[in-house]
C-alpha positions as CSV (number, residue, x, y, z in Angstrom):
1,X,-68.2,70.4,-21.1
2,X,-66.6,71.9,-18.2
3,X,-63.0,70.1,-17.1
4,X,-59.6,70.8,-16.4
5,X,-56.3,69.8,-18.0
6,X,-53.6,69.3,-16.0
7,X,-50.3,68.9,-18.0
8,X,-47.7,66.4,-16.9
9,X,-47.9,62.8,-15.1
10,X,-45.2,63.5,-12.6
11,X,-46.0,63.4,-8.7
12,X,-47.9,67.2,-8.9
13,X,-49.5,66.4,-12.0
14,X,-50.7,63.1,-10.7
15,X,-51.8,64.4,-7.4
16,X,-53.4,67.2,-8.8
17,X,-55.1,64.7,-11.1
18,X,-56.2,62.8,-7.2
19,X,-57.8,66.0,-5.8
20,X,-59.6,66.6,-8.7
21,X,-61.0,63.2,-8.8
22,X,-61.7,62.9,-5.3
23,X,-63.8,66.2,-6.2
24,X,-65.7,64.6,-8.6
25,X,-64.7,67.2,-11.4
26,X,-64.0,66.4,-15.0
27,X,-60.5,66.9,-16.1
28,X,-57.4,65.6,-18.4
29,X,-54.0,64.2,-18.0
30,X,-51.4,65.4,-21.1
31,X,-48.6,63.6,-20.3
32,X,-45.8,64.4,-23.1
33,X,-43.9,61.0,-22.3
34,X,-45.4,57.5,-23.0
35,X,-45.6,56.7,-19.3
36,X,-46.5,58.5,-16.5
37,X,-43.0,59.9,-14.6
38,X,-41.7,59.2,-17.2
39,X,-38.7,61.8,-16.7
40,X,-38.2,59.8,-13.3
41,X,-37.3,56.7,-15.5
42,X,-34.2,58.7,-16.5
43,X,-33.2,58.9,-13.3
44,X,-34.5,55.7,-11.3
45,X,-31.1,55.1,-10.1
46,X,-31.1,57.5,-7.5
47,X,-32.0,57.1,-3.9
48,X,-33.6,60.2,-2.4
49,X,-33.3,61.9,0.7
50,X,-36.9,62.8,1.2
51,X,-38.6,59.5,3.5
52,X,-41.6,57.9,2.1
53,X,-44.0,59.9,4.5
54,X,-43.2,62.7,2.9
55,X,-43.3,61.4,-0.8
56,X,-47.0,60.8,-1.6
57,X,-50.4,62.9,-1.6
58,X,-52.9,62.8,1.1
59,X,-55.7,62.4,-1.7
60,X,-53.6,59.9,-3.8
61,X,-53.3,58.0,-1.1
62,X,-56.9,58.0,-0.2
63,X,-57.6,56.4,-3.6
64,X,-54.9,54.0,-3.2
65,X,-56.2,52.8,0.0
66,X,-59.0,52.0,-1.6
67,X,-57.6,49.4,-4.2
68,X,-55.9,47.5,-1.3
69,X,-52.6,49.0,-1.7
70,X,-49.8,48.3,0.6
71,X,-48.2,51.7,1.6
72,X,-44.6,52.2,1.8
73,X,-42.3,52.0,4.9
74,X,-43.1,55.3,5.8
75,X,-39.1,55.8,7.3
76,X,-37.9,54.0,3.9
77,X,-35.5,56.3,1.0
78,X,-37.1,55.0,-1.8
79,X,-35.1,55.6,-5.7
80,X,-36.6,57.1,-8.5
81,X,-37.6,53.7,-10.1
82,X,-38.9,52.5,-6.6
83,X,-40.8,55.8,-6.4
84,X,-42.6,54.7,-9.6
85,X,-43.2,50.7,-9.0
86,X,-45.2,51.8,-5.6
87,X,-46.8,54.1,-6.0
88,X,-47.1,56.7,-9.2
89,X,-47.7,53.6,-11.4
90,X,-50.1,52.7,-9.3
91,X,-51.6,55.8,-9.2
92,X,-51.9,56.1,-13.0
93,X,-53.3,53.3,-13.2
94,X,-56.4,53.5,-10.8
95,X,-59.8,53.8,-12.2
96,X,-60.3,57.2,-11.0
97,X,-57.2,58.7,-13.4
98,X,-56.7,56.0,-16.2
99,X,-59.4,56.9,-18.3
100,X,-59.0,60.7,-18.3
101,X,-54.6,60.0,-18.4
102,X,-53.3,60.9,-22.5
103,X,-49.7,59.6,-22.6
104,X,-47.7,61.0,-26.2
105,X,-49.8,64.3,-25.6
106,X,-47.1,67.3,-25.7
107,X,-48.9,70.4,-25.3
108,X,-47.2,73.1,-27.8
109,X,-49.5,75.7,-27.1
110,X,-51.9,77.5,-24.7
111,X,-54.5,80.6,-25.4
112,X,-57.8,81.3,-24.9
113,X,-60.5,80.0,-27.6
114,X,-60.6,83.2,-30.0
115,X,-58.7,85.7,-27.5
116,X,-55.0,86.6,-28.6
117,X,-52.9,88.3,-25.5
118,X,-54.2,91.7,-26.3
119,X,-57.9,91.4,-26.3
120,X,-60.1,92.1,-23.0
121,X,-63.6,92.6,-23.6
122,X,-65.2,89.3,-22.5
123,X,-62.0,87.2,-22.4
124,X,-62.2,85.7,-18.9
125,X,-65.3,84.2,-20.6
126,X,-63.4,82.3,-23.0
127,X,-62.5,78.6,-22.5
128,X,-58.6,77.9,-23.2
129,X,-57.6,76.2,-26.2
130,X,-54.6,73.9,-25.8
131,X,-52.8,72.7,-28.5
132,X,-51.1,69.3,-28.9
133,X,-47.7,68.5,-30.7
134,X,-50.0,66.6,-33.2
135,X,-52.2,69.6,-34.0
136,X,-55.5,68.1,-32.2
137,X,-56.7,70.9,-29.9
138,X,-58.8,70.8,-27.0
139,X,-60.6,73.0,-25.1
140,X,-60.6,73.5,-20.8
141,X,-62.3,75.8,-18.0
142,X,-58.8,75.6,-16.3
143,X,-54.9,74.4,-16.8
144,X,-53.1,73.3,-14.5
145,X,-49.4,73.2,-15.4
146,X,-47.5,70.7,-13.6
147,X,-44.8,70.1,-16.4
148,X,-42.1,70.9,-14.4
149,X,-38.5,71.6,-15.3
150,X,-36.4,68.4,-16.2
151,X,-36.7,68.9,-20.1
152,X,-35.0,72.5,-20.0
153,X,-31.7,72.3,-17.9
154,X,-29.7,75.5,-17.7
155,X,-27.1,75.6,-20.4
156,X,-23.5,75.1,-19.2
157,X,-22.1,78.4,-20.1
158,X,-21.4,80.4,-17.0
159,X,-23.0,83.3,-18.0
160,X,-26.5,81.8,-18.3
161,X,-26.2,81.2,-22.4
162,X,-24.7,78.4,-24.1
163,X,-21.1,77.8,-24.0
164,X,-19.1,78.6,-26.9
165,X,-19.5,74.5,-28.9
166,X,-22.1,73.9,-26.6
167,X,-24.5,73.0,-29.2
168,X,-21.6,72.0,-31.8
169,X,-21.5,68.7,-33.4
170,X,-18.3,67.6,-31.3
171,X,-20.4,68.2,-28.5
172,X,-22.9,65.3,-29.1
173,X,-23.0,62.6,-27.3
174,X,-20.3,63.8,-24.9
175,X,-22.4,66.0,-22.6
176,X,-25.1,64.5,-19.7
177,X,-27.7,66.7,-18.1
178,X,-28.7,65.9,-14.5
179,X,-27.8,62.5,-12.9
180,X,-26.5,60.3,-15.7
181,X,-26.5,56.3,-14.6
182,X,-22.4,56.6,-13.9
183,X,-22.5,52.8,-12.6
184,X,-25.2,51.5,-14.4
185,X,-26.8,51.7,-18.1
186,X,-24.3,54.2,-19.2
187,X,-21.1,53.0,-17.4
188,X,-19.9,52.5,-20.9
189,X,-19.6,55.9,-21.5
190,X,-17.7,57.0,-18.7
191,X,-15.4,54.4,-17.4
192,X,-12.0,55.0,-18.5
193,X,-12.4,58.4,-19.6
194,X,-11.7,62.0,-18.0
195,X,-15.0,63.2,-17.1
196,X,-16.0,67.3,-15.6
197,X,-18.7,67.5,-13.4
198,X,-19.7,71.0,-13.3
199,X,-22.1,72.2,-11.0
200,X,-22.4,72.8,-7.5
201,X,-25.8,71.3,-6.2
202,X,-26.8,67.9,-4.7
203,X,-27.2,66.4,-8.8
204,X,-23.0,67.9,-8.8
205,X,-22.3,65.8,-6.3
206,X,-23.8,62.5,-6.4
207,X,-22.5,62.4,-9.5
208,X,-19.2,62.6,-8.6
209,X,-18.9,60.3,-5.6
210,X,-20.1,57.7,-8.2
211,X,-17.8,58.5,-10.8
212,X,-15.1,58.3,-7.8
213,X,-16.5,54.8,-7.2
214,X,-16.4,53.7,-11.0
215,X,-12.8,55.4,-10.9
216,X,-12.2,52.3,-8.7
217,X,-12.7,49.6,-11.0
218,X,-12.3,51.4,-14.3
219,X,-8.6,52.9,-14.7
220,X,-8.1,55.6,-16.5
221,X,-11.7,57.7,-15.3
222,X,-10.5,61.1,-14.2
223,X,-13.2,62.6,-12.0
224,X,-12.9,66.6,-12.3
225,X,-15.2,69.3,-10.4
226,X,-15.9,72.1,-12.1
227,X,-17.3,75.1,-10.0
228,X,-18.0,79.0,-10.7
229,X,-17.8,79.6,-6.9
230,X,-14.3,80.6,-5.2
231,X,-14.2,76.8,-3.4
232,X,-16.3,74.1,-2.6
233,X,-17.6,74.7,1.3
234,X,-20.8,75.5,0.4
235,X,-21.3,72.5,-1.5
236,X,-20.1,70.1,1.4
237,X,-22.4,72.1,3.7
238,X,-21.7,71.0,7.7
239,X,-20.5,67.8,7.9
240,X,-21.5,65.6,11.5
241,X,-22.9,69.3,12.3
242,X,-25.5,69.6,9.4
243,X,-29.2,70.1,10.0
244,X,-29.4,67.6,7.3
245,X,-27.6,64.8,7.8
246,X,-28.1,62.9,4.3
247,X,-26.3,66.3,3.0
248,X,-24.0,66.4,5.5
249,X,-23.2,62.4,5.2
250,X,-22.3,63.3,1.6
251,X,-20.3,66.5,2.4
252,X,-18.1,64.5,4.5
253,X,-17.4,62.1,1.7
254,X,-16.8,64.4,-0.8
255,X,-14.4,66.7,0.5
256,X,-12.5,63.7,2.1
257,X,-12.7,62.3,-1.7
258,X,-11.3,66.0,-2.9
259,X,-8.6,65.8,-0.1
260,X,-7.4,62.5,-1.0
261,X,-7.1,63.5,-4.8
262,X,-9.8,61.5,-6.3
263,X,-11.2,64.6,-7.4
264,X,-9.5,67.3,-9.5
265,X,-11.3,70.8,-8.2
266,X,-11.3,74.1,-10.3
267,X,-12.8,76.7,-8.9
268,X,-13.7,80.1,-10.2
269,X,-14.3,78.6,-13.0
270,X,-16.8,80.4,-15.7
271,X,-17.0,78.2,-18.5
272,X,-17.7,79.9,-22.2
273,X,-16.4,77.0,-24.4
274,X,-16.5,73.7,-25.4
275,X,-14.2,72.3,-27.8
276,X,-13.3,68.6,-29.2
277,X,-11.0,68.2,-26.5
278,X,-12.7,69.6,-23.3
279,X,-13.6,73.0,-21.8
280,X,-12.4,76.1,-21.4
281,X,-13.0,79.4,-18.6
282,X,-13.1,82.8,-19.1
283,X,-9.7,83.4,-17.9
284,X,-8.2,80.8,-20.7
285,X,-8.1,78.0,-18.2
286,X,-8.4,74.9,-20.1
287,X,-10.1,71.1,-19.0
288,X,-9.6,68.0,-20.9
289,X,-12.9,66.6,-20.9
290,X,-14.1,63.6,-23.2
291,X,-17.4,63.5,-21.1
292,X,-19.3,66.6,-19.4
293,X,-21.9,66.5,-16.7
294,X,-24.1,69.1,-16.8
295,X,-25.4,69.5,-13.2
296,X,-25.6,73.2,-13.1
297,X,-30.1,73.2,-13.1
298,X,-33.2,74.0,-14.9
299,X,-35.0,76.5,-15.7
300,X,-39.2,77.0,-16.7
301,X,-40.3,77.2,-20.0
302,X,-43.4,79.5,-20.8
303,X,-43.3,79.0,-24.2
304,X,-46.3,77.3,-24.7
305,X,-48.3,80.2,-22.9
306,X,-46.6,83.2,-24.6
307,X,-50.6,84.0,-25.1
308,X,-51.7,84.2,-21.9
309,X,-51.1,87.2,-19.3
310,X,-48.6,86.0,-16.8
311,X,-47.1,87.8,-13.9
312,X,-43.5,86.5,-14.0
313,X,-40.6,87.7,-11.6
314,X,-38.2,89.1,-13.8
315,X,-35.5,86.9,-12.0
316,X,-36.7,83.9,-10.8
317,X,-40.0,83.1,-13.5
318,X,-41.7,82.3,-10.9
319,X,-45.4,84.5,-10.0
320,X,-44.2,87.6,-8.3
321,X,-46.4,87.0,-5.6
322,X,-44.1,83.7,-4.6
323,X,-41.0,84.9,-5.4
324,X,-39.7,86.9,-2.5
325,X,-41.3,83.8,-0.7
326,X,-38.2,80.9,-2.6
327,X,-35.5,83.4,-3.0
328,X,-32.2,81.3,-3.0
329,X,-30.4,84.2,-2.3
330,X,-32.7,84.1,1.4
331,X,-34.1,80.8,2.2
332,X,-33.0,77.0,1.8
333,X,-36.0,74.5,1.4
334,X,-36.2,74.1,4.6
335,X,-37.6,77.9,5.4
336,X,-39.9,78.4,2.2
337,X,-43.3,79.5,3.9
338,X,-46.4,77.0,2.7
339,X,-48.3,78.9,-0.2
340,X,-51.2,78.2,-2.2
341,X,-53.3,79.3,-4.8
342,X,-52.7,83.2,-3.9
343,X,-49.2,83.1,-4.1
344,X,-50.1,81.3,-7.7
345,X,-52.6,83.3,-9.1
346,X,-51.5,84.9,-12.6
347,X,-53.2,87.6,-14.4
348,X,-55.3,85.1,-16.8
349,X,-58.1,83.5,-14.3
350,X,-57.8,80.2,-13.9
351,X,-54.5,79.1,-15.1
352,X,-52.2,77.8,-12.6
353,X,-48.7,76.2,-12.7
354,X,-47.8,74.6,-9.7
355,X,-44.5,72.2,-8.9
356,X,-41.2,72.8,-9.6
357,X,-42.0,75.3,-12.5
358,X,-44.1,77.1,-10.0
359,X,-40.6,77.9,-8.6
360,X,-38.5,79.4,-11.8
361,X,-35.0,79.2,-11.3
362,X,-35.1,78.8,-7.5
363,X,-33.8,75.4,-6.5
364,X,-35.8,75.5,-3.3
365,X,-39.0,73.4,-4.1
366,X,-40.0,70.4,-2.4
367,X,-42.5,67.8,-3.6
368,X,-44.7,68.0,-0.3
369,X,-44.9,71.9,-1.2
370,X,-46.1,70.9,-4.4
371,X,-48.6,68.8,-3.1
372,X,-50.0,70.9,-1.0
373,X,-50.0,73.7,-3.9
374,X,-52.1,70.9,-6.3
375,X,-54.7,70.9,-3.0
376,X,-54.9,74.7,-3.1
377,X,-55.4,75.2,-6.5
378,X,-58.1,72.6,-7.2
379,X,-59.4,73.5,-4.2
380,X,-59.9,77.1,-5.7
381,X,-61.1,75.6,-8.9
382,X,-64.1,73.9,-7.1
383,X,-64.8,77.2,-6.0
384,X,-64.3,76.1,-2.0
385,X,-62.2,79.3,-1.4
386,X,-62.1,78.5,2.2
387,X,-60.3,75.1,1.6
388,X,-57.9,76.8,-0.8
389,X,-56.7,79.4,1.4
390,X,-56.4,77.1,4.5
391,X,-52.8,76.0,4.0
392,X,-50.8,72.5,5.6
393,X,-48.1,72.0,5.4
394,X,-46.1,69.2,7.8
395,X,-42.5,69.2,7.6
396,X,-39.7,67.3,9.6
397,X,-37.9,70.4,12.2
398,X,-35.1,70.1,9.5
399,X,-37.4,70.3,6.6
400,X,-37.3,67.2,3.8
401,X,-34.4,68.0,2.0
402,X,-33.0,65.4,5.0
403,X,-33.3,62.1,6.0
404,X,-34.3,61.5,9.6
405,X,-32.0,58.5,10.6
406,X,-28.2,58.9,10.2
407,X,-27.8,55.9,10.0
408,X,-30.3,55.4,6.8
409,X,-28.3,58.2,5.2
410,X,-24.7,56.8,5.8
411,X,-26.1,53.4,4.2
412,X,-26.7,55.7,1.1
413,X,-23.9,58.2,0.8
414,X,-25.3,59.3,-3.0
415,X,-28.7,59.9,-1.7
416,X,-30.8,63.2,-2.8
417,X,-33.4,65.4,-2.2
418,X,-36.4,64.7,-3.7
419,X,-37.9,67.8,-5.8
420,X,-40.3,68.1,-8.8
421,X,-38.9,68.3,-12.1
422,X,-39.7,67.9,-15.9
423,X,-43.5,67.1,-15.0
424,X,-42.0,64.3,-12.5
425,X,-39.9,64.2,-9.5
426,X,-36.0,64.2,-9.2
427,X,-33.4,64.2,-6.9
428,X,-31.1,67.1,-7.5
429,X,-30.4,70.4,-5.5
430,X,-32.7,71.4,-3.1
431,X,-30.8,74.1,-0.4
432,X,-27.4,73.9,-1.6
């Protein structure tokens, strides 16, 4: 039998799982969770910059339509938990994905059926051979990787490694990857206690403009930035001037909050140890710290395909085809050039990873990109080579890391960008 897996049940995975329905191929959904998004559960607090109109798949739409669902105002910020109610649960959940979605089906491992890494002759022949974390195996014409990022977040050391105690028993249960609930489910484990943020991206500060607001009713919660750059401009990018004006809306706040003293900044600050009392930099500064956030990112893991021949960028993980293409170092979200299955192609014929793994380390992705990426690659799978290599890609002027109404922004100061992560979507940092 001829099909395609497609790993993860985020937004990507899901849409991806949509164009390949609406092509009438045969394919699979491993979803590692036991729901679809079910990373964006972890995070359904969070409102997101990116507008509805920009949040769902032309495809997945078309089979929505077609059930008699009611779409989305298209000008609304939806959260994470909205994002799934209307529409990827939904999705799941239609006749054309259900049967072919496995939930609790972590893939461990990826080859090709009786081809280690090293063997040529007749390999592009082979099916692939996917393993699952239960040891059932199953075989595919083509993977689609769309597990994103959100289960491997950057450690908090600042040289890239784990921190000194990162990983020490003391440290349990007092650090937070991401965008922990602050106000809501884990409020507990925050209020009245000096917390570090560190990080400087869009997860960085939302975080701590609701830990300012807890600050408000819980005494004794010490909200403390912790950043490796010299100061914090970049982070508060341009105020009433920004292109962006759900970034800028939150700029403003935040340095106002960091003016007013309701945040504790260090800057310059490298961190290489956690201890049972807080952190400490590279120059011996110490932070008293009984909770840490870790907002610094994620990061791909190709583990599972360590046996098939991929073409990584030796900096960012991503193809090297797409990396000069999402260089943080060059472009914000907003100027990434739309891409497809070229720009995705890896050595081993018909393996694809697309979303925010697509990107490696570069915090630049946006889910529309990743949409249209799912469109490119199963439109090369189907073998219509002129539909994969026609690329569309419709952004706002300012991209979508923005919302298009100040006024929709200012009514939700904590608001992020929406981007692909962990096999589902997230806000975090997009072009900070």
């Amino acid at each position: 039998m001829t099909f395609t897996a497609v790993i993860g049940a985020g937004p990507v995975g899901l849409a991806a799982a949509a164009q390949l329905a609406t092509r009438g191929l045969d394919f699979v959904v491993l979803e590692a969770g036991d729901s679809a998004a079910a990373s964006i559960a972890e995070w359904s607090h969070v409102r997101l910059f990116s507008p509805w109109r920009f949040d769902t798949d032309t495809a997945a739409r078309a089979l929505l339509d077609s059930t008699g669902w009611a779409p989305p105002d298209p000008d609304r910020l939806p959260t994470g938990g909205e994002l799934i109610a209307e529409y990827l649960a939904p999705l799941a959940a239609h006749p054309a994905i259900a049967p072919n979605l496995r939930l609790g089906a972590a893939v461990t491992d990826i080859a090709r059926l009786g081809f280690d890494k090293v063997r040529t002759a007749g390999r592009d022949g082979s099916p692939f051979v996917l393993r699952l974390a239960d040891g059932s195996e199953l075989t595919a014409s083509a993977v689609v990787d769309a597990s994103g990022t959100w289960r491997t977040p950057n450690p908090l050391g600042g040289n890239g490694i784990i921190a000194h105690g990162e990983a020490g028993a003391y440290a349990a249960g007092r650090i937070f990857d991401g965008m922990p609930d602050v106000l809501g489910r884990l409020r507990t484990q925050f209020a009245g206690k000096p917390v570090a943020v560190v990080g400087a991206g869009h997860s960085a500060t939302g975080t701590l403009l609701a830990l300012t607001e807890l600050a408000e009713t819980a005494p004794g919660t010490v909200v403390q930035w912790l950043l490796r750059a010299p100061n914090p401009d970049r982070a508060y990018g341009g105020g009433e001037a920004d292109a962006l004006p759900a970034r800028g809306a939150i700029g403003s706040r935040l340095r106002a909050l960091v003016a007013a003293g309701k945040i504790t900044v260090h800057t310059g600050f490298l961190l290489t140890e956690v201890t049972d009392q807080g952190i400490v930099s590279a120059d011996g500064r110490k932070v008293d710290a009984a909770v840490i956030v870790n907002a610094t990112g994620a990061r791909p893991d190709h583990t599972v395909a360590t046996e098939l021949r991929l073409d990584l960028d030796p900096i960012l993980g991503s193809t090297r085809a797409l990396a000069p293409l999402i260089d943080p170092n060059k472009h914000s979200c907003g100027t990434v050039p739309p891409h497809g299955v070229d720009e995705l192609t890896h050595p081993e014929p018909g393996f694809y990873v697309v979303g925010a793994k697509s990107y490696g380390r570069a915090p630049t992705f946006l889910l529309a990109t990743g949409y249209e990426q799912a469109r490119s690659v199963v439109a090369a799978i189907a073998g219509d080579w002129a539909a994969a290599r026609d690329i569309h890609l419709e952004l706002p002027e300012t991209g979508v890391c923005g919302a298009r109404d100040d006024t929709e922004a200012s009514r939700h100061p904590r608001a992020l960008p929406l981007v692909a992560v962990g096999g589902t979507a997230s806000g975090g940092s997009c072009c900070g």
